[in-house]
C-alpha positions as CSV (number, residue, x, y, z in Angstrom):
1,X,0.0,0.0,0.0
2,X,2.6,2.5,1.0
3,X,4.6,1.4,-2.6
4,X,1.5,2.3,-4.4
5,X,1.2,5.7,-1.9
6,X,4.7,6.2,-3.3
7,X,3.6,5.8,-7.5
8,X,0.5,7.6,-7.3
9,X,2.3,10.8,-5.4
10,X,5.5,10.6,-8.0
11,X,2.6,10.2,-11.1
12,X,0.7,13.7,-9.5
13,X,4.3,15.5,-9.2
14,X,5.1,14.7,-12.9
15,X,1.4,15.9,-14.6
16,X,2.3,19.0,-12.2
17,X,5.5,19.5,-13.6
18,X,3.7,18.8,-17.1
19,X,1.1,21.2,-16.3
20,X,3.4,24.2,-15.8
21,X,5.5,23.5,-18.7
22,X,2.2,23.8,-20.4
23,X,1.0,27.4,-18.8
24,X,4.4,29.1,-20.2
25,X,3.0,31.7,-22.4
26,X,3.3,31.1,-26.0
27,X,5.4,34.5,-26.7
28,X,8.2,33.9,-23.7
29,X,8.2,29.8,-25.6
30,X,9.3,31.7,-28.8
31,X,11.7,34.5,-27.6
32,X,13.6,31.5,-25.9
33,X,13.5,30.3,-29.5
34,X,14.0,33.3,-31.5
35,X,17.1,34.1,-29.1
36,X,18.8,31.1,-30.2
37,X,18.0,31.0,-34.4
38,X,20.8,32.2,-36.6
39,X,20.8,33.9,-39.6
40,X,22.9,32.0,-42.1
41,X,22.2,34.3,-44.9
42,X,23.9,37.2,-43.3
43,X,27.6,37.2,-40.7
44,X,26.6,37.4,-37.3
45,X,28.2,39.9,-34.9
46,X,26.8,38.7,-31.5
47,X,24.0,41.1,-31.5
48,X,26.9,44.1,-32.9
49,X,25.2,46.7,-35.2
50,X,27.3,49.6,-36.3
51,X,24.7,52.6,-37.1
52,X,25.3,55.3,-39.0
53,X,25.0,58.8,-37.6
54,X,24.3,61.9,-40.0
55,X,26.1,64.9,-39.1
56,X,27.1,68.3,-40.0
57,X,30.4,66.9,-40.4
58,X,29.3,63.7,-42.2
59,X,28.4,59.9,-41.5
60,X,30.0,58.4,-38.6
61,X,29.2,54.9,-37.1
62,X,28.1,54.3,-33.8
63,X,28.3,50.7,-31.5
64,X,25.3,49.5,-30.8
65,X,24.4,45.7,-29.3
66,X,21.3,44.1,-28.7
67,X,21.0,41.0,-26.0
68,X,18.2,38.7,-26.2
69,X,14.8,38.8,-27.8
70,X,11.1,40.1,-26.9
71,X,8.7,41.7,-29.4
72,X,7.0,43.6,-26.9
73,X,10.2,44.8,-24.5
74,X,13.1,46.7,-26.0
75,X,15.5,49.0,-23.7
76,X,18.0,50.6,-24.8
77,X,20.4,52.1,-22.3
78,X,21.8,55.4,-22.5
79,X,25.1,55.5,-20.2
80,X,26.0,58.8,-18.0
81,X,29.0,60.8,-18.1
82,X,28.7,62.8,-20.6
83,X,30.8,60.8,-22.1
84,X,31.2,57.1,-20.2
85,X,30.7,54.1,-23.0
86,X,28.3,51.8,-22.2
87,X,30.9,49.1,-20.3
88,X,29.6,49.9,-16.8
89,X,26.0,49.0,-17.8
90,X,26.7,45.4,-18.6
91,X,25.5,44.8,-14.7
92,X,22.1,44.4,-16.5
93,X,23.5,41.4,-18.5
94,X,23.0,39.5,-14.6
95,X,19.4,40.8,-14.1
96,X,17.4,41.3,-17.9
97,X,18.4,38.2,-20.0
98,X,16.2,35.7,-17.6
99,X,13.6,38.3,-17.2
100,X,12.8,37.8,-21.1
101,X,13.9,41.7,-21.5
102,X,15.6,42.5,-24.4
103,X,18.1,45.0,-24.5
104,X,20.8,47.2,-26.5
105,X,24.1,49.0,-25.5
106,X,24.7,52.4,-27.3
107,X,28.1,54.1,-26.9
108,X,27.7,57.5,-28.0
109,X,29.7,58.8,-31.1
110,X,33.1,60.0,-29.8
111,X,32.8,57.2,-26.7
112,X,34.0,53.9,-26.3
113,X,34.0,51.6,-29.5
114,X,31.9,53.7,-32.0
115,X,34.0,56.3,-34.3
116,X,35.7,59.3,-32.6
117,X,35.0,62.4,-35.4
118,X,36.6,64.6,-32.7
119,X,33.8,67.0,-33.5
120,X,33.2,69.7,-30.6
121,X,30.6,71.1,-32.5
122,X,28.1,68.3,-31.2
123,X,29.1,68.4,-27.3
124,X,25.4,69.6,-26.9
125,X,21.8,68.2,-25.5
126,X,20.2,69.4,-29.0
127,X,22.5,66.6,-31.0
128,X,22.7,63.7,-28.6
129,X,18.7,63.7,-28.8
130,X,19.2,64.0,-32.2
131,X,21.4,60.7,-32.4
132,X,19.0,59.1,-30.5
133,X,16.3,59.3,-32.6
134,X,18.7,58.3,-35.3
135,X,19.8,55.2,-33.2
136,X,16.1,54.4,-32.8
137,X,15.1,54.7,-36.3
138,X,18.2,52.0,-37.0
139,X,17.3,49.5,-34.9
140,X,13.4,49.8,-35.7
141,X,11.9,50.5,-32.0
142,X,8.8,51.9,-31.4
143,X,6.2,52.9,-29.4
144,X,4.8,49.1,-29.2
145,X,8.0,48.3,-27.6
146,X,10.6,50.8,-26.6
147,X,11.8,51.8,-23.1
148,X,14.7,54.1,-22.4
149,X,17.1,53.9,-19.7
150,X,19.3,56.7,-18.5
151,X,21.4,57.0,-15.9
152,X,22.9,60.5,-14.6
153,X,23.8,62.3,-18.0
154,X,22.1,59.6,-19.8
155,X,19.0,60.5,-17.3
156,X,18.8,63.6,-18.7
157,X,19.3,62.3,-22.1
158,X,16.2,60.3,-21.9
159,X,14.4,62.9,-20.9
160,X,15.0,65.6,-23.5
161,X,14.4,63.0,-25.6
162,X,10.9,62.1,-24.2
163,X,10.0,65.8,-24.3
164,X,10.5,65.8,-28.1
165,X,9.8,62.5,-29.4
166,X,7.4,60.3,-26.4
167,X,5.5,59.6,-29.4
168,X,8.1,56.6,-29.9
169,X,8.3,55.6,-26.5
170,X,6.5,53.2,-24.6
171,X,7.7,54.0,-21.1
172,X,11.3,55.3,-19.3
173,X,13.0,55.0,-16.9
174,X,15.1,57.8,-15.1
175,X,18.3,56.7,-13.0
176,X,20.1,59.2,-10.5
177,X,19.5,63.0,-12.3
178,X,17.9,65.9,-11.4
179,X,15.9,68.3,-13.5
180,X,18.3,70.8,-13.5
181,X,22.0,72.1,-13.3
182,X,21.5,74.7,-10.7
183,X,19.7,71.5,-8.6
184,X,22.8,69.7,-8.8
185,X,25.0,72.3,-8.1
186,X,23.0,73.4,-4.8
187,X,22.6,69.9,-3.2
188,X,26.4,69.1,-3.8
189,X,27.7,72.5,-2.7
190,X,24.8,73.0,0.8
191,X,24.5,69.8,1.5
192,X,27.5,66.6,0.1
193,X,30.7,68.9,0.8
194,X,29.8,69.9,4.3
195,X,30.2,66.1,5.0
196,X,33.9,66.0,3.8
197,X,37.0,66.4,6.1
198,X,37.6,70.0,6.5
199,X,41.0,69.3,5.9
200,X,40.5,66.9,2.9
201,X,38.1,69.9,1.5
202,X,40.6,72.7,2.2
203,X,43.4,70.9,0.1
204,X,40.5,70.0,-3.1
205,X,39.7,73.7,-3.1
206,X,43.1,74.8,-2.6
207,X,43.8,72.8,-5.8
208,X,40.5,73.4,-8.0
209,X,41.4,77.5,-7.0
210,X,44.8,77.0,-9.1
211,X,43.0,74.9,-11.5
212,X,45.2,71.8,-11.2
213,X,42.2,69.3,-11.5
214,X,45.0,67.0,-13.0
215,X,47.1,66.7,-9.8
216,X,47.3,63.1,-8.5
217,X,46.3,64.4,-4.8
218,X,42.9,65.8,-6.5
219,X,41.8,62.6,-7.6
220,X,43.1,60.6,-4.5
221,X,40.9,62.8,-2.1
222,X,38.3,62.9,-4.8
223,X,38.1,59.2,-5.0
224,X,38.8,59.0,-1.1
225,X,36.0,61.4,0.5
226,X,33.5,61.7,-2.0
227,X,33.5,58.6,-5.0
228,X,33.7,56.4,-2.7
229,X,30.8,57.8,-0.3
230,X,28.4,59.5,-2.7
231,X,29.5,57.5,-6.6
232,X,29.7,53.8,-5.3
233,X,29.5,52.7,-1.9
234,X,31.6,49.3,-2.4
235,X,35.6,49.8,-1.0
236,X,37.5,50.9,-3.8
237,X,39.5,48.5,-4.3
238,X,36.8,46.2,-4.9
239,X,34.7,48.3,-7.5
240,X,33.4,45.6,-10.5
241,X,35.3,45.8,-13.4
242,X,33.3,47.3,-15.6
243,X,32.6,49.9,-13.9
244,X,36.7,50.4,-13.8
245,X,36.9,49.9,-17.3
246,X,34.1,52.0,-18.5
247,X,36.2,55.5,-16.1
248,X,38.9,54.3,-17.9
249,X,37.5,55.4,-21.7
250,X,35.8,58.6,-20.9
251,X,35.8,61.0,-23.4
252,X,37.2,63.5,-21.6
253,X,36.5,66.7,-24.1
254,X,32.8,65.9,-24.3
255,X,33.0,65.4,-20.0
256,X,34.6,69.1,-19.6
257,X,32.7,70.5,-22.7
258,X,29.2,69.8,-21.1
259,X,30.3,69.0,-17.3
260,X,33.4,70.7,-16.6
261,X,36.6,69.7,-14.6
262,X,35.4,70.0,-11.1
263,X,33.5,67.0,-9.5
264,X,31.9,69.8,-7.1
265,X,29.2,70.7,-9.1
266,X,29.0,71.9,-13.0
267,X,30.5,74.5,-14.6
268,X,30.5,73.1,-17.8
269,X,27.4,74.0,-20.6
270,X,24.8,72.0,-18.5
271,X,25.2,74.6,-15.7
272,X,21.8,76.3,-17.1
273,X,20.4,73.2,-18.9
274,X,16.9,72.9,-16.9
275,X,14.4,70.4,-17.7
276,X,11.8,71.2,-14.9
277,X,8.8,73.2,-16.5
278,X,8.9,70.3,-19.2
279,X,8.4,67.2,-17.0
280,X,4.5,67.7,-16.8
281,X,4.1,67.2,-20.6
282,X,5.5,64.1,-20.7
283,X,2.9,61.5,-20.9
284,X,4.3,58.0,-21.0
285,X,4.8,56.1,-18.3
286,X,8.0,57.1,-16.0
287,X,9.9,55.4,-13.4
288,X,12.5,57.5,-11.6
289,X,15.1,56.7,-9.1
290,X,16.7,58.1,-6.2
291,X,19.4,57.2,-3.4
292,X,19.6,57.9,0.3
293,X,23.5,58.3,-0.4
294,X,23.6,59.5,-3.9
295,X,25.1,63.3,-5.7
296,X,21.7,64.1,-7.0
297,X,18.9,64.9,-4.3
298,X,16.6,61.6,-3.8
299,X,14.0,64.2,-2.3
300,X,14.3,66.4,-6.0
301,X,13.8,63.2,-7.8
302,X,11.2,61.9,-6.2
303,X,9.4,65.3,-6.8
304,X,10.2,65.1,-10.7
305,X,8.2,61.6,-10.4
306,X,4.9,63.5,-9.0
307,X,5.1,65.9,-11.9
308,X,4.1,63.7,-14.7
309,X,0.8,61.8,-14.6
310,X,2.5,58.4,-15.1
311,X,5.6,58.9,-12.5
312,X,6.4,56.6,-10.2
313,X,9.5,57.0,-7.9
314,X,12.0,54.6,-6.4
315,X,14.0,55.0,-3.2
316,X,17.3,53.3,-2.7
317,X,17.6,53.5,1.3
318,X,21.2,52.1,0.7
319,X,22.5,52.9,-2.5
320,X,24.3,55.9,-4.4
321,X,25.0,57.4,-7.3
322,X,25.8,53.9,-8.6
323,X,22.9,51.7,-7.0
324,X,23.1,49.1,-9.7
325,X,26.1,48.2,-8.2
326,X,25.8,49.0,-4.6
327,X,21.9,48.5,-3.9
328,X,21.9,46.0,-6.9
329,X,19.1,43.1,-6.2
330,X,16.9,46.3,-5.3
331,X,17.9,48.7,-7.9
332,X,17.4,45.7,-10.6
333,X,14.2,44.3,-9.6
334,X,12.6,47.1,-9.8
335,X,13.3,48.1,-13.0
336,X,12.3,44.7,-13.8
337,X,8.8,45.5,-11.8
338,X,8.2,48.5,-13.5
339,X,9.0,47.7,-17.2
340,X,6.7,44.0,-16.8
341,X,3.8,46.1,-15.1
342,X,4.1,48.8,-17.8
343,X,3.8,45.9,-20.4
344,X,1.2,43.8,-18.7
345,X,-1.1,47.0,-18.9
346,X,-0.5,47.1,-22.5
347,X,-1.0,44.0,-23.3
348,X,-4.8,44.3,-21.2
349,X,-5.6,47.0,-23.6
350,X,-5.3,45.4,-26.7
């Protein structure tokens, strides 16, 4: 009796295991597919696509690379800076491919491994919304199935470019930037450098006053007192390395152009940029985050979210500038929350 106890219960575990092999949704059954078929009438790259960028200048190529497959998800990442490649983003190569999101790197033209015109002419919000739009048109998103992710300059990116083209987009999300340079500028300067050592802060001001940003003691007691408390939380010594290798490549012409050389606020072009009288027209739906820890104001960010009619705001109680790294399971997931939700409610509606 108990062998026969035994059977039946191992026969009701299998039809269970058989039954939920059965509920997987035809589309995720055929992105696992899709992901895997190869195109033997063309050379494959590993999801590589050089796009073409027209410019003043010229055309110029720019590195793009797509991850996985999902008709109706389609994030493409916009990096910050300006000027970081997209290296530091591949954190979302542990979190997106077994969510069933797919996903592309971008490196900006003049960063990392797409073509380096040198043109100074383009160090400017109007053009890198502009490529963008390019980029999109190249690798066929839409409004069926784009999201854009930005993080810090690549925040504001994504939302200059929702201001002029949401049309495209079906949802964003907003990582770590404020609305505004004069924002970033007051929070660092009333409320980050008062945490410093007075005597750590006497010697960075001594040197930004003489304009030697590229003395080796600057960047220690940069990296020391303020990177490492307000950028990424993890000991230095054991930052990931991608994130390493993506400070490595910064373009550091398009970083002073727009930014500046100080890492106490801008001084650089975005000084005036302002974004904040714009939020409200932006439709789609928005997620924006903020850290406890972070260089941007959580409290700012969370009131850019309650501007828009679709905003929703995310707090990282233990993360900074960098939560994907040092609030990561968080930071992740809910990306991951918001971009299924968004997608769920679209897919109810049609």
């Amino acid at each position: 009796m108990m062998y026969l106890k035994k059977t039946f219960a191992l026969i009701a575990s299998m039809q269970g295991l058989m039954l939920l092999t059965n509920c997987t949704t035809p589309d995720s059954q055929s992105n696992k597919v899709d992901y895997f078929i190869t195109d033997t009438t063309t050379v494959q790259t590993g999801g590589v696509k050089m796009v073409p960028i027209t410019t003043p200048k010229g055309v110029f190529n720019v590195w793009t690379k797509r991850i996985g497959n999902n008709p109706k998800i389609k994030v493409l990442l916009l990096a910050g800076g300006p000027g970081f490649p997209h290296d530091y983003l591949e954190a979302f190569e542990s979190y997106f491919p077994k969510e069933g999101i797919e996903f592309y790197y971008y490196d900006e033209l003049g960063n990392g491994n797409s073509d380096k015109p040198g043109d100074s002419c383009r160090f400017n919000v109007e053009s890198a919304v502009d490529e963008v739009e390019q980029v999109r048109q190249s690798l066929q998103l839409d409004a069926s199935d784009f999201y854009l992710f930005g993080h810090s300059w690549g925040g504001l990116l994504a939302m200059e470019y929702a201001a002029k083209y949401q049309q495209h987009l079906k949802g964003m999300i907003i990582s770590n930037m404020v609305s505004s340079g004069m924002e970033f500028n007051k929070y660092i300067q009333e409320v980050l450098v008062k945490q410093l050592p007075p005597a750590a802060l006497d010697t960075i001001n001594e040197l930004s006053a003489r304009n030697d940003y590229g003395n080796p003691k600057y960047s220690e007691l940069v990296m020391k007192h303020f990177y490492s408390r307000f950028i990424c939380r993890l000991p230095l010594d054991k930052w990931p390395e991608p994130l390493n290798r993506g400070l490595s490549k910064l373009n550091m012409p398009y970083y002073l152009a727009l930014q500046g050389p100080s890492e106490f606020g801008i001084i650089g072009s975005l000084r005036t940029w302002d974004i904040s009288d714009r939020l409200k027209g932006i439709t789609i739906p928005a997620l924006f985050i903020g850290a406890r820890y972070d260089e941007m104001n959580p409290e700012h960010i969370k009131w850019m979210s309650q501007q828009l009619p679709h905003g929703q705001f995310l707090y990282c109680a233990n993360g900074s500038h960098l939560s994907m790294y040092d609030e990561q399971p968080f930071y992740m997931n809910g990306i991951i929350h918001f971009i299924k939700d968004v997608n769920n409610k679209s897919l109810n509606h049609e």
